[in-house]
DRENDO-1510 file (C-alpha; in Angstrom, 1 decimal, always signed):
<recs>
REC; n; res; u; v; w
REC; 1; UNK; -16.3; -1.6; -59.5 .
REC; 2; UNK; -17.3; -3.3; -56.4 .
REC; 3; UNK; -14.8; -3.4; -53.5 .
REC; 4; UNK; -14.2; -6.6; -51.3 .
REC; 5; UNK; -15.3; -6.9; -47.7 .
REC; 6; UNK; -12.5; -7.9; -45.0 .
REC; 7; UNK; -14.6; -7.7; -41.9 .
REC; 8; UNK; -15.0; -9.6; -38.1 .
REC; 9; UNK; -16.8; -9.3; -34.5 .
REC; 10; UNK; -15.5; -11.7; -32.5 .
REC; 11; UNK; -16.8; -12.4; -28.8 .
REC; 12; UNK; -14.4; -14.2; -26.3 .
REC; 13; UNK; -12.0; -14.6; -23.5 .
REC; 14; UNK; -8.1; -13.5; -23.5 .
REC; 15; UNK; -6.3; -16.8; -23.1 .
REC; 16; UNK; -3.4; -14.6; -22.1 .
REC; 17; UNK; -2.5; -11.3; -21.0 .
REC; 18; UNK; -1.6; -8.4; -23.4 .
REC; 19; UNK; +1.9; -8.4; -24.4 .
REC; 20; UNK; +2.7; -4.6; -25.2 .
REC; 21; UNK; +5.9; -4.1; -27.9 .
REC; 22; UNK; +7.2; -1.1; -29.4 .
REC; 23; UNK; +8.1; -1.0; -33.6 .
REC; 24; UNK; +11.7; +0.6; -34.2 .
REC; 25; UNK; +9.3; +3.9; -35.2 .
REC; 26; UNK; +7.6; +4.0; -31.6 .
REC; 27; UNK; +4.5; +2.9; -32.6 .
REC; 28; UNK; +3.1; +0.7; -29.8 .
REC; 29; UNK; +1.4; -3.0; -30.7 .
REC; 30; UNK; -0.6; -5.0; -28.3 .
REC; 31; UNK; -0.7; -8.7; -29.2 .
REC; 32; UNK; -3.4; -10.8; -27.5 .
REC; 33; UNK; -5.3; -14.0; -28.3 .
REC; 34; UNK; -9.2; -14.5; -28.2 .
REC; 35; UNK; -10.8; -18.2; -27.6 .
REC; 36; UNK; -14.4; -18.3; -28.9 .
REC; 37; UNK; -17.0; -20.7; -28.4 .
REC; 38; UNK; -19.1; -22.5; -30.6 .
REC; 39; UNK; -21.7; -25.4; -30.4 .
REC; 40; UNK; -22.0; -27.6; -33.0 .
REC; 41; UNK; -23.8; -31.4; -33.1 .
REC; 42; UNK; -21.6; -34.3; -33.0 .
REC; 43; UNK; -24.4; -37.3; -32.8 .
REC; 44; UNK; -27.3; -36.8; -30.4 .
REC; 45; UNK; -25.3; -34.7; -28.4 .
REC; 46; UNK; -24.3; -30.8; -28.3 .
REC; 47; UNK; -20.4; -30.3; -28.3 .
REC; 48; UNK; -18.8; -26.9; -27.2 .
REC; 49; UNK; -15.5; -26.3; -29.8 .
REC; 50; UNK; -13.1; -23.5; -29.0 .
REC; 51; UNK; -11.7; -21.7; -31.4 .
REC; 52; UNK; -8.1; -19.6; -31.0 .
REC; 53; UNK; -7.5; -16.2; -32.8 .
REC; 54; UNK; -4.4; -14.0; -32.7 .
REC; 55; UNK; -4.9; -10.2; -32.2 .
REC; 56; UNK; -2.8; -7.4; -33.3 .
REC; 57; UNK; -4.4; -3.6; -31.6 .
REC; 58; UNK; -1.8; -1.0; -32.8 .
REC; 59; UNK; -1.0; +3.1; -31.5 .
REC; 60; UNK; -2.9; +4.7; -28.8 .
REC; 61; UNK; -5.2; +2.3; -28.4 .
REC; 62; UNK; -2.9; -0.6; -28.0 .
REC; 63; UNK; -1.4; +1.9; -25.4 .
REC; 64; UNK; -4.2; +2.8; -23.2 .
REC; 65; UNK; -6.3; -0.6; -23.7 .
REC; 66; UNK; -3.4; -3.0; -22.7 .
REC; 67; UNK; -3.2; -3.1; -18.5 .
REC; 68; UNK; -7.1; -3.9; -19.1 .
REC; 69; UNK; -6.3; -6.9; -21.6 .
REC; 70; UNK; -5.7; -9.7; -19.0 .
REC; 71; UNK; -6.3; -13.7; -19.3 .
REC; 72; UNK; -10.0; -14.8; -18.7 .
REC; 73; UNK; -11.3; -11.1; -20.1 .
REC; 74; UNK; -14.5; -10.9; -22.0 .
REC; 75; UNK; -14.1; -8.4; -25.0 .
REC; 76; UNK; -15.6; -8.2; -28.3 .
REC; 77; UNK; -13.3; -7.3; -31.1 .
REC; 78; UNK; -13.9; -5.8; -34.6 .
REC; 79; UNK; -11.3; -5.8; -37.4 .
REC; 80; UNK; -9.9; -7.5; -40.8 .
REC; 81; UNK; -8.4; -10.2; -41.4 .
REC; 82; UNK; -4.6; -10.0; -42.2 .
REC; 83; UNK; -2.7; -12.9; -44.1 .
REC; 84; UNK; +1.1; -12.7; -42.8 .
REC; 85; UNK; +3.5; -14.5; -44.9 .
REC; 86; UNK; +7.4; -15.4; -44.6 .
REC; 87; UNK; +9.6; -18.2; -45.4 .
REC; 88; UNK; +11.6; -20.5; -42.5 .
REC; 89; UNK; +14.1; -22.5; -43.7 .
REC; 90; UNK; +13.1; -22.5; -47.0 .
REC; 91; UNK; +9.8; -23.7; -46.7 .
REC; 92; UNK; +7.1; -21.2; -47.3 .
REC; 93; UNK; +4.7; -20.4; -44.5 .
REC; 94; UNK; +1.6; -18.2; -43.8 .
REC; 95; UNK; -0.8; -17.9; -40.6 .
REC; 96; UNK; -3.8; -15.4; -40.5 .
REC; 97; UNK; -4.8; -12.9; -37.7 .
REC; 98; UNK; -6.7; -10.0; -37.3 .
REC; 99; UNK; -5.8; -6.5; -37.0 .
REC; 100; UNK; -8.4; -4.6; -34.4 .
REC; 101; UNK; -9.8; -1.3; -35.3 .
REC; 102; UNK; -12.1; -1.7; -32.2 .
REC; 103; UNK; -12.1; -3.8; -28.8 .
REC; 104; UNK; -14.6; -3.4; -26.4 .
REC; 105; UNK; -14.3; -4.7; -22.7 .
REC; 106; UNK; -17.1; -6.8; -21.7 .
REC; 107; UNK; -16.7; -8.0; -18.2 .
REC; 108; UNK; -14.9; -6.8; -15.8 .
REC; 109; UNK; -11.4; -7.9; -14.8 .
REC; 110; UNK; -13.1; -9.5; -11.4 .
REC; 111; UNK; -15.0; -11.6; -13.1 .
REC; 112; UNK; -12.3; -13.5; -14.4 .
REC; 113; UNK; -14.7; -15.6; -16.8 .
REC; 114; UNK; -17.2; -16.2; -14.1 .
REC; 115; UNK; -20.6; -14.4; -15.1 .
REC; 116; UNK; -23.6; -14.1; -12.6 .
REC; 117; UNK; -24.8; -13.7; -9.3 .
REC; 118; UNK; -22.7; -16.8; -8.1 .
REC; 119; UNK; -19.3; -14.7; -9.1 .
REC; 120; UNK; -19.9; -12.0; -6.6 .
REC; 121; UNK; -21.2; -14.6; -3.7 .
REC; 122; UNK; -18.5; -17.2; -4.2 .
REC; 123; UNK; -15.3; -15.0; -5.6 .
REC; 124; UNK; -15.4; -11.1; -4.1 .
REC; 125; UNK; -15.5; -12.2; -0.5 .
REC; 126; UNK; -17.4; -9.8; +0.9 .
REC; 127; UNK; -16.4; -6.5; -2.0 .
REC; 128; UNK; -19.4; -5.1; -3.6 .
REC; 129; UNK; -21.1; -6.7; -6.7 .
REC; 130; UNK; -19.5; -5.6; -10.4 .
REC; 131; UNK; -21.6; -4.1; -12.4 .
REC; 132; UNK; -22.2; -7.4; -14.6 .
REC; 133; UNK; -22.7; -8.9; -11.4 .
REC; 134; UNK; -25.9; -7.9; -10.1 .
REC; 135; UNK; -29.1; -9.3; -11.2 .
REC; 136; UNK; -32.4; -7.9; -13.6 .
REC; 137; UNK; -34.6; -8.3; -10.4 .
REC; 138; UNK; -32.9; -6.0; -8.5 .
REC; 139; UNK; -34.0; -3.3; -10.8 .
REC; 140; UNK; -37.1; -1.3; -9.6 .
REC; 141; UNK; -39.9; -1.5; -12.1 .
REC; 142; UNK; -41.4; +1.9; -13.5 .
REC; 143; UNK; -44.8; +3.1; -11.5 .
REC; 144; UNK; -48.1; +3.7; -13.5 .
REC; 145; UNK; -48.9; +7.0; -14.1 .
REC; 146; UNK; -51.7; +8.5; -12.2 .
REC; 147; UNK; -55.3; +9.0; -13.6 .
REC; 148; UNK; -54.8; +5.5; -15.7 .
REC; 149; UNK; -53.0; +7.0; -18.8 .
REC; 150; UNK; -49.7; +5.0; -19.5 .
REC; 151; UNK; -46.6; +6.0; -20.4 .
REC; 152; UNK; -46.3; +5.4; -24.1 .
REC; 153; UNK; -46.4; +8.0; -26.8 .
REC; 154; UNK; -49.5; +9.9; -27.8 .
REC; 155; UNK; -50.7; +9.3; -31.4 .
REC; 156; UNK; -50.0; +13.1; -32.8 .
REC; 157; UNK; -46.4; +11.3; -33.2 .
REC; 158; UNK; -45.5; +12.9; -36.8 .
REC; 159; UNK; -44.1; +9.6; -37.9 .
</recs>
């Protein structure tokens, strides 16, 4: 029998900082939440919609990952969807977040949402460029071989 899939990547920006708590057991949980942006038509016109996710990262992860986790972060998240359910005042209530297996940081905490040569000008003051920071041209391009013969692979490849 087939099993279900309970997968998502999510790219986006912290809308707060990490709130590290501790379970009665010790086990640490990092709660954060993700706004991601989408495009969609409305008319003639392109519209940007954000859309608000809450994060759960649990143990050692949640541990050593949490005094990176601040507001205006760029991270890309992978997990499952979990469906947490309880009842308040007798009315029956549910809400749906995701429980991380993996987060990846994506800018750095300088960048503070700001991508691009413009960031390091206009926001550093004078500190050296992140790493996101500095630009494709910067990078020297390869030299030619000698004698004509380029780079690539030879054809005696075995594949």
């Amino acid at each position: 029998m087939a099993s279900d899939i309970n997968r998502v990547v999510l790219v986006g920006r912290l809308t707060r900082d990490a709130e590290l708590k501790y379970t009665s057991g010790g086990m640490a949980i990092a709660d954060i939440s993700l706004a991601s942006n989408r495009s969609r038509k409305q008319g003639d016109q392109w519209v940007d919609e954000a859309n608000f996710f809450d994060i759960s990262l649990f143990g050692r992860r949640a541990e050593a990952l949490a005094q990176y986790l601040s507001k205006g972060t760029q991270i890309a998240v992978e997990g499952q969807l979990r469906q947490d359910r309880w009842e308040q005042d007798g009315v029956k209530r549910s809400k749906v977040t995701i429980a991380a297996s993996d987060i990846q940081l994506l800018g750095s905490r300088n960048d503070r949402g700001q991508m691009g040569e413009n960031s390091y000008q206009n926001n550093n003051k004078g500190a050296a460029p992140s790493r996101n920071s500095q630009s494709f041209e910067s990078y020297s391009k390869p030299e030619k071989s000698s004698g004509g013969q380029s780079d690539r692979f030879e054809d005696d490849i075995p594949f």
